[in-house]
N, C-alpha and C positions, 0 to 999 in steps of 0.2 A: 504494500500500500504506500502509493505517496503522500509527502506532506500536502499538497493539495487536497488529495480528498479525505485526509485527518484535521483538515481547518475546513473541510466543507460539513462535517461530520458531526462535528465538534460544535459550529455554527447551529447547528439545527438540535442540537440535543437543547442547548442553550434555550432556543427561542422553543420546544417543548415545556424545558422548565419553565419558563415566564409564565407561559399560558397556563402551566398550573398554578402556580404559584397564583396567579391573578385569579383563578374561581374559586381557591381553597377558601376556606369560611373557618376563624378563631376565635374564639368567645374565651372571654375572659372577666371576672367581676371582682369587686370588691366591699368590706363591710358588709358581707355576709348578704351579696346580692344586692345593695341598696343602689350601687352603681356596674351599668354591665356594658362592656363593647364591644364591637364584632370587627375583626381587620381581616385584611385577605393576607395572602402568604406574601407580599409586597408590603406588607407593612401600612397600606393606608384603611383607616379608620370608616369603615363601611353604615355603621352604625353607635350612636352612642344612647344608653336608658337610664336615666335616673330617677330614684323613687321619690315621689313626691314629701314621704315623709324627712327625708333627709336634706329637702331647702330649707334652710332656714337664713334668714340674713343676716343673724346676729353666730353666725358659725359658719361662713364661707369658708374660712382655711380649712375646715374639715372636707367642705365638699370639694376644693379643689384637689386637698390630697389624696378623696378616695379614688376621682377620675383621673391623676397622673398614675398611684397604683395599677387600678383594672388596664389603662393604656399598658405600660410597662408590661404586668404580667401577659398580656397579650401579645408585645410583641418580643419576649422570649418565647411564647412558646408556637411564633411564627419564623422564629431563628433553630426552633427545636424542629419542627416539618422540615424547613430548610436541609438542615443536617441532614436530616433522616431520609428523605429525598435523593439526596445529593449520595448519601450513601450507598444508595441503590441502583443509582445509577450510573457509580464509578466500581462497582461491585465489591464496597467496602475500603476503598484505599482511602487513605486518610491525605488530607491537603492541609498543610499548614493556614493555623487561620480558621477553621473549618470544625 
């Protein structure tokens, strides 16, 4: 095989992953569900839910901290697909970084 078609190869697995990566759906909450949000495997923010009993305006630092948590945990475990994606489709070799 030449390097040519191992960069043509290589191109298309890539834009595979993308495309999954963009329809995967990751939920993640926090505060025990009061705030929930859903990203795709790209990391952008597809949805966000907050429970109404958790506005209050005399306690916004908590509501901002629950929705940077649920974000966060969300998008590790959209770096956690990633991986495990990525695993599967290098049949386990490990990449620096990765």
């Amino acid at each position: 095989m030449n390097i040519q078609n191992m960069m043509k190869q290589a191109q298309r697995m890539q834009e595979q992953m993308q495309r999954q990566m963009a329809d995967l759906r990751i939920e993640a909450t926090a505060g025990g569900g009061m705030v929930s949000v859903v990203v795709n495997g790209l990391k952008q923010i597809q949805s966000l839910t907050i429970d109404p009993e958790v506005v209050s305006k005399d306690d916004v630092t908590m509501l901002q901290d629950l929705i940077l948590a649920a974000i966060n945990d969300a998008n590790r475990k959209a770096d956690e697909a990633m991986s495990s994606q990525l695993g599967g489709m290098m049949g386990g070799l490990k990449l620096p970084g990765m």
